[in-house]
N, C-alpha and C positions, 0 to 999 in steps of 0.2 A: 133056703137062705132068704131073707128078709131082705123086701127088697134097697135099692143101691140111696133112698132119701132116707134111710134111717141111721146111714152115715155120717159122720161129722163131716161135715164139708171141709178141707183142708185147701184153704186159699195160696196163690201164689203170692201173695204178701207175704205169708207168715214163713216162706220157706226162702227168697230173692237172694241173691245177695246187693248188698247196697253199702259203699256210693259205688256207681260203677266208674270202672277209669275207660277215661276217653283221650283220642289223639284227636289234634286237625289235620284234616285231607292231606296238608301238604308237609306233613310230619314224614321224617326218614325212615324207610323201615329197623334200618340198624338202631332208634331210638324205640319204635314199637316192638321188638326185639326186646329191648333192654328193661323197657318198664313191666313185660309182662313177665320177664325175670325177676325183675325189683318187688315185685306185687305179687310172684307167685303165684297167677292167674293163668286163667286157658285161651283169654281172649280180651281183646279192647272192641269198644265200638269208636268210629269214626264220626266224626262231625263236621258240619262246613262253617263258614264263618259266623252265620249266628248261632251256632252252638246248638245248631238240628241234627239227629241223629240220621245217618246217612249209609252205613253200613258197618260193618265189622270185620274183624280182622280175629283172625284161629293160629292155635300152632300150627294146622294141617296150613293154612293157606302161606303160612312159613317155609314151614317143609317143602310146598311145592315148589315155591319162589326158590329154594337154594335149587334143590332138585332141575330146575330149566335151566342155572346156568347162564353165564353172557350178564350179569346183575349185578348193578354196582350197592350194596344197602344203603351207601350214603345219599345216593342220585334216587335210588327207587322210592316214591312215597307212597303213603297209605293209600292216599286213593287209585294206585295203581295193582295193589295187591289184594283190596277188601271184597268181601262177598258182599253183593248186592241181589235186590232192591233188600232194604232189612227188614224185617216183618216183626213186629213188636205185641203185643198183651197188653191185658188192663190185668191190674194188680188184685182184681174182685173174681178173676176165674178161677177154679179149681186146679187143682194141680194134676189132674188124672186128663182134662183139658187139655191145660199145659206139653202135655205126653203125646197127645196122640197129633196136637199140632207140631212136634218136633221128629215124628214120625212121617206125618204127612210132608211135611219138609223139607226133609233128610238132614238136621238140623240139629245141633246137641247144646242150642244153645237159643233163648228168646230174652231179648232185652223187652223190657215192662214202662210202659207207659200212662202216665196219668194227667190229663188236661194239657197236654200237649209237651210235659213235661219228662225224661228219662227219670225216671225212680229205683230203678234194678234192674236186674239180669238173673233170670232161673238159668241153671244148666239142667242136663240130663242126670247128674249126680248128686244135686239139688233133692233131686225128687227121689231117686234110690236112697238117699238117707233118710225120711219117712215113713220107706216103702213096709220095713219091717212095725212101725204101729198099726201102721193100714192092714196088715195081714194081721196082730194081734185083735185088732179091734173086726174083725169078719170073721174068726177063729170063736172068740166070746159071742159072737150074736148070731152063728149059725144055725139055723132051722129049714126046716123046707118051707118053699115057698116059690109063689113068683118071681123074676126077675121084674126091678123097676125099670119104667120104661125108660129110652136113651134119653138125653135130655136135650136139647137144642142145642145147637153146634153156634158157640157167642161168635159175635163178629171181631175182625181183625183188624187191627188198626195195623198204620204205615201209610205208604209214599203210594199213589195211584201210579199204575205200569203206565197208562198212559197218559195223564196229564200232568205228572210227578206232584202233584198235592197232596200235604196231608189228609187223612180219611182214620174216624172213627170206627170205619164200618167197612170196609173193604168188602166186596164180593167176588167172589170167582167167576168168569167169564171167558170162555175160548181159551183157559192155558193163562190169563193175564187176571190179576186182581187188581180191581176197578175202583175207581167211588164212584156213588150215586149220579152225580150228573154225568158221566161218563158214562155210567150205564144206561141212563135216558137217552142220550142222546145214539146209542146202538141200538136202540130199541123203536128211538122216531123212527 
């Protein structure tokens, strides 16, 4: 098989969905409920008051919310039920990327970031509707050959574990993804 650059590169642009809907923090669940019925979606992301992406919110994390009980949906707000810290993409990664960050994860979901801005949201089923060209198009260009080599693992954008700033570039550090001067300063 020939190796994995003589692929079309299939971005996570071209597969996102967009716009994405969003609640603020101090939205009811019983309303975050409602919209993602209204909208037919699997998930909202959260935001604070300027309108920075802050976390999300899933049916599972619905589900659990009924499931514990003692919960009022009117009193309960999003930012009491959303998964955090949110770990977000640039819209220029591959979508085989996109996969193996939502595996790394455990995550079936990555909202997409561009110049500090929300632009979309890939899910995991995002990408399984693809998946059947990517297998036609490896199917036609099969040969023996080398595999191409992996190719560098981009970096992740999102909110630093510890100094909660945005970061282009997060790195992994002790269990916690970092920015840069955070990680300097673990390292003085």
């Amino acid at each position: 098989m020939k190796g994995r650059a003589d692929l079309p590169k299939i971005s996570v642009r071209e597969v996102m969905s967009s716009p994405v809907i969003t609640v603020r923090k101090g939205e009811s669940a019983m309303r975050v409920a409602k919209l993602m019925i209204d909208n037919g979606i699997g998930s909202v992301v959260v935001v604070d008051e300027e309108k920075r992406p802050i976390g999300i919110i899933t049916e599972r994390d619905i589900v659990k919310m009924l499931a514990s009980g003692g919960f009022d949906p009117e009193r309960t707000r999003a930012e009491d039920i959303m998964s955090q810290p949110l770990r977000a993409i640039s819209p220029e990664l591959g979508i085989e990327e996109a996969a193996k960050l939502m595996r790394r994860f455990g995550v079936k979901r990555l909202p997409i970031m561009e110049k500090g801005a929300l632009i979309g949201i890939i899910s995991s089923g995002d990408i399984l509707r693809v998946t059947p060209s990517i297998i036609e198009i490896l199917l036609e260009r099969s040969v023996i050959g080398p595999p191409a080599p992996e190719p560098k693992a981009a970096p992740l954008m999102g909110y630093c574990d510890q100094c909660g700033a945005w970061s282009d570039g997060l790195k992994l550090k002790d269990g916690q993804y970092l920015c840069e001067d955070c990680l300097s300063d673990l390292e003085a």
